[in-house]
FIDRENNU-876736 format. One record per residue (C-alpha): residue in one letter; x, y, z. Coordinates in steps of 0.05 Angstrom, whole numbers, plus 32768, in hexadecimal, padded with zeros to 4 digits. Each point is the difference from the previous one (the first is absolute). Layout:
N
aXYZ/...
END
This chain:
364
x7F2681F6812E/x8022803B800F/x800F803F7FCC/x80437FDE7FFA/x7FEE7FC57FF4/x7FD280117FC9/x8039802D7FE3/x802A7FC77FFD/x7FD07FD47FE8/x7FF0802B7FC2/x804C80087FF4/x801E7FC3800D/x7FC17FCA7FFA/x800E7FC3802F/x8039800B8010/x7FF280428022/x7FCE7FD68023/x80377FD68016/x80308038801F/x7FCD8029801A/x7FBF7FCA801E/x80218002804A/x7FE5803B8009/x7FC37FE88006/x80117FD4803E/x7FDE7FC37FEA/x7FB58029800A/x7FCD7FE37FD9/x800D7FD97FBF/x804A8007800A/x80027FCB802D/x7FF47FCE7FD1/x8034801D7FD6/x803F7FDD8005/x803E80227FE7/x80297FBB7FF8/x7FCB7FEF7FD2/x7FF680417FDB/x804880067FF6/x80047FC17FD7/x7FB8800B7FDE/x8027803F7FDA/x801E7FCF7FD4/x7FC07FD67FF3/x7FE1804A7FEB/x800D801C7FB1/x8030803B8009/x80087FEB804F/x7FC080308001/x802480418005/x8004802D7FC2/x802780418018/x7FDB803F7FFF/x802A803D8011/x7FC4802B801C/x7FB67FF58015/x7FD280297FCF/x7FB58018801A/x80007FD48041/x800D802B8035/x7FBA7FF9801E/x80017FB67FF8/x804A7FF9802C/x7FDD8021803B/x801A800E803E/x80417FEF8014/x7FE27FCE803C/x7FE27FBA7FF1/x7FBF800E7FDB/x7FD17FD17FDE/x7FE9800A7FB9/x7FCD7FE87FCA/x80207FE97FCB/x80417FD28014/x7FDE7FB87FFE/x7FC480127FD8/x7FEC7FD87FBC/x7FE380337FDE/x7FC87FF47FC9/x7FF57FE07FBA/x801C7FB57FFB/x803080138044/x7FFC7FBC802E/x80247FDC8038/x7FE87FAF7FF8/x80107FC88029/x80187FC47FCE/x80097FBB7FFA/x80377FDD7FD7/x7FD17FD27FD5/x80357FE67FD0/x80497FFE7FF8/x801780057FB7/x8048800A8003/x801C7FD38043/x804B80118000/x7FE9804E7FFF/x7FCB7FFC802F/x80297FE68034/x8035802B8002/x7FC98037800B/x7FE27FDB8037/x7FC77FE97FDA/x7FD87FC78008/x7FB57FDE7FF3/x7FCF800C8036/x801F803B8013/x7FE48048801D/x801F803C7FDC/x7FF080448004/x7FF480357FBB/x8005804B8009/x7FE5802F7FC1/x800B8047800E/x802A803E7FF9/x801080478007/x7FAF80158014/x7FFE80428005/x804280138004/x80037FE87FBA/x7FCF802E7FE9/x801C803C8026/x80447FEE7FD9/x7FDE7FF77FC1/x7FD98043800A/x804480288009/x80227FE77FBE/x7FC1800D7FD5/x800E80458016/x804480067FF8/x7FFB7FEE7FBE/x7FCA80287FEC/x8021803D801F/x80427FEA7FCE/x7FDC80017FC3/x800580327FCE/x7FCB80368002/x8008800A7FB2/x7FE77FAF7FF0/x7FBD7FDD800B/x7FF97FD28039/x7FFB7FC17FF8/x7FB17FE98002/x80107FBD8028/x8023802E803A/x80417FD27FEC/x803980398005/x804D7FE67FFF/x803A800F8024/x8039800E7FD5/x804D7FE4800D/x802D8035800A/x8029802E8035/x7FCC80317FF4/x7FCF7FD5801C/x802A7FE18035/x7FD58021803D/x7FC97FE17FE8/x80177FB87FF3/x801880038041/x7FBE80168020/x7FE17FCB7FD3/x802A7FCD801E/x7FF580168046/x7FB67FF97FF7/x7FFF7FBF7FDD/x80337FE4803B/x7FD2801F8030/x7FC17FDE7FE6/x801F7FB87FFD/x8022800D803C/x7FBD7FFF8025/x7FF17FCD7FCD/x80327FCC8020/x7FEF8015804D/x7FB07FFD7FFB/x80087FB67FE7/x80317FF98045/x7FD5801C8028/x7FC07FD57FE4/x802A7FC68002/x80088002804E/x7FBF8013800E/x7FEB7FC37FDC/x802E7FD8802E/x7FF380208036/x7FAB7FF47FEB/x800D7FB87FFA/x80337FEC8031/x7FC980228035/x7FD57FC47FE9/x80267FC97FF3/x8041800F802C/x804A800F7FD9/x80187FD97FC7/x8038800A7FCA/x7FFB80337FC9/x803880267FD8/x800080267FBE/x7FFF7FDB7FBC/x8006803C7FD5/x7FE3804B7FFB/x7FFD802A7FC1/x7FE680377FE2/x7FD77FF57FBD/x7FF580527FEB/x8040801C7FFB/x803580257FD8/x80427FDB7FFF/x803A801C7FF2/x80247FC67FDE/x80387FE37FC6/x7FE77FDA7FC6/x80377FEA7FDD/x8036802A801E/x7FCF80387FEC/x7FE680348034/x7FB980087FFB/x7FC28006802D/x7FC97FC18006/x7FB280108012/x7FE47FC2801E/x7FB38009800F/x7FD87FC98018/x803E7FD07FF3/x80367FEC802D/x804D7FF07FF5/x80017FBE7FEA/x80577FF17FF9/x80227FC57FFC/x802B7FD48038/x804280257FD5/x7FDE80448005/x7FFC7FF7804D/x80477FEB8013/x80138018803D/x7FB87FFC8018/x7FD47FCB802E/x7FEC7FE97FB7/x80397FFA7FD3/x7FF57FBA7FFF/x7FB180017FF0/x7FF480427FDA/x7FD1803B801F/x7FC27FEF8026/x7FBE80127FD2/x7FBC8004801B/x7FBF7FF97FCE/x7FCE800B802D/x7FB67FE27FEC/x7FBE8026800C/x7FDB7FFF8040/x7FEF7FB38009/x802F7FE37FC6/x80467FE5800E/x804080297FF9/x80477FEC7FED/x804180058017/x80357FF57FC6/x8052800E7FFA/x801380327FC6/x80257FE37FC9/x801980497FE3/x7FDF80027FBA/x801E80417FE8/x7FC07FFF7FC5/x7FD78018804B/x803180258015/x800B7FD58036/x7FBA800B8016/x7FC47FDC800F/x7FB88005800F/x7FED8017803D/x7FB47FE97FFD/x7FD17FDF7FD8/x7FEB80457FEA/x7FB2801A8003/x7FD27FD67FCC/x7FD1803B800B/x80088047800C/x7FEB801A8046/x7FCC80247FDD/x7FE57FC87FDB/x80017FD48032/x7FD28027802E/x7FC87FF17FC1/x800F7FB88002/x7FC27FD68007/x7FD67FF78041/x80017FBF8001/x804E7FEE7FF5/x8005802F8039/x7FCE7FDF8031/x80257FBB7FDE/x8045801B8020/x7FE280198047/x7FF07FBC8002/x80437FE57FFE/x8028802B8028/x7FF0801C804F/x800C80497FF1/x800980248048/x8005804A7FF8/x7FEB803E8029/x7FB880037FD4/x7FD07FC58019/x7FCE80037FC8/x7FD17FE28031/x8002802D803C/x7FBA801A800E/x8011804C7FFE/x802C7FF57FBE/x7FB97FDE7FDF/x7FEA804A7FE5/x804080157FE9/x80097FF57FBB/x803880377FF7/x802A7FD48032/x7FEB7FB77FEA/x801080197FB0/x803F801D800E/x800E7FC0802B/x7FF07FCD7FC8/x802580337FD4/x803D7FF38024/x80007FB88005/x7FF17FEF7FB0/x8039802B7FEF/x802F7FCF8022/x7FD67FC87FFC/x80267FBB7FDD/x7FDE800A7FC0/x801B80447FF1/x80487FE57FFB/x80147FD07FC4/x80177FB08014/x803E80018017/x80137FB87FE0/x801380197FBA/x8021803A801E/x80337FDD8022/x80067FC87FC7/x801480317FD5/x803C8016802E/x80107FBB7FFA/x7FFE7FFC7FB4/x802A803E7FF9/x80347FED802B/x7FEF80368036/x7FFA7FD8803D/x7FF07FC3801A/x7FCE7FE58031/x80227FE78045/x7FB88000802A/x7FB380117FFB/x7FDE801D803F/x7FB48004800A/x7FE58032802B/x7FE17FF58045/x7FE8803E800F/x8003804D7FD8/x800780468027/x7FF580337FCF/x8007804B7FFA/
END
């Protein structure tokens, strides 16, 4: 991209993709982007994937120069439970649904888990600051590091900083899954020749909305859970006659779930946006020896570490940190993901329109 691009892209989200990607000329990955496409995908994307940010805030190195350059980050996964996975549609729960988002058994979807990466944590790093700098000298700070930001036109150059860091992380946020989108197209179509694919739904699932609950102004923290809002709640959209997409994905191995929001104000209008960890990353590096061995088993786990390359045999610093690494996201650290989504069921939350099962994982 070029520094304008980036610029817009951290201002405007998708959409400044969308005015600005000719000047890229089609080099690269853009020629699989097609701006027909895109333009329609906006409305298949939760806040059409642009949150306005009025300025970019400590980026400057990472817009570059004001040529074409190539980057790190844009189309990365990042780490943790991060994943792209090629799916199959094992079971179709809710027909009528399904087929008005183009699903059906037998078929091969595509699941993208990942977010702001680094830019995230840049943004992140600049509002712990700001507030820190805000609070009063006189008081003890907080011991969690948890500082607030206060409501008022004395504050207002900071909310509006706050704002334009927060835009400019999910900003990224939207474009990275873009960009990792059409480089898995452009991955498999190289094999297999083209074929037909188009948006279902993106969303974010850690955010700060700024929303009305009954006709009262108010701000809404989702982490880990997506919007989950009914076919009323999204008139005017794609989905006003199905309710919001919602994705429960499974662990590595186990099925996920694709399921319309039914706008249960109890949640918020939320939902899960995982099974959630059964273990803790730290506990499940102790997990036995042998349920490990049990799950290398199971799955073909290709990674840049072959545990049985000759000149890796005497390197135990390498192999542990290896095996370290994989049990942290191994199946068994996450909980079953059948009761999960039964009890979005039983609460009225959302309903099941189709179960995938994975083909293959790529993870972070």
């Amino acid at each position: 991209m070029t520094r304008q691009m980036r610029e817009k892209m951290f201002k405007e989200g998708l959409i400044g993709i969308l005015d600005s990607h000719k000047e890229t000329k089609g080099e690269g990955i853009w020629r699989y982007y097609n701006e027909k496409q895109q333009e329609l995908d906006l409305n298949h994307v939760n806040k059409m994937g642009s949150f306005i940010a009025e300025a970019t805030i400590g980026l400057d190195d990472f817009l570059g120069p004001a040529e074409l350059s190539r980057d790190a980050q844009i189309g990365s996964l990042g780490g943790g439970n991060h994943f792209f996975e090629i799916q199959v549609v094992k079971r179709v729960h809710q027909g009528s649904i399904a087929s008005q988002w183009g699903l059906k058994e037998g078929q091969v979807v595509l699941m993208i888990h990942t977010g702001s990466v680094s830019i995230g944590y840049n943004s992140g790093a600049w509002i712990k600051e700001m507030l820190k700098k805000m609070y009063p000298t006189s008081l003890k700070h907080p011991d969690n590091g948890m500082y607030p930001l206060p409501l008022s036109e004395r504050f207002e150059p900071q909310w509006k900083m706050f704002w334009s860091l927060l835009h400019n992380a999910a900003n990224f946020a939207f474009a990275n899954r873009l960009m990792l989108g059409l480089m898995m197209y452009k991955s498999i179509s190289d094999v297999l020749g083209d074929f037909e694919h188009r948006l279902l739904y993106d969303a974010p699932h850690n955010y700060l909305w700024e929303e009305q609950l009954e006709h009262v102004g108010g701000f809404l923290h989702r982490k880990g859970s997506c919007t989950a809002k009914s076919a009323e709640q999204m008139m005017g959209t794609p989905f006003q006659y199905t309710g919001e997409p919602v994705f429960i994905p499974g662990s590595m191995g186990s099925h996920s779930f694709i399921l319309a929001g039914l706008g249960n104000r109890d949640s918020l209008y939320s939902a899960s946006h995982g099974a959630g960890r059964a273990l803790s990353r730290g506990d499940a590096v102790k997990v036995d020896d042998d349920r490990f061995r049990e799950f290398l088993a199971n799955f073909r786990v290709i990674n840049p570490i072959d545990p049985k390359r000759a000149d890796l045999r005497g390197r135990s610093d390498i192999l542990k940190k290896w095996e370290e690494e994989l049990k942290k996201e191994a199946p068994y650290a996450y909980k079953d993901i059948t009761p999960v989504i039964q009890s979005h069921v039983d609460h009225g939350m959302a309903e099941i329109v189709a179960e995938v099962a994975p083909i293959a994982t790529v993870k972070g």
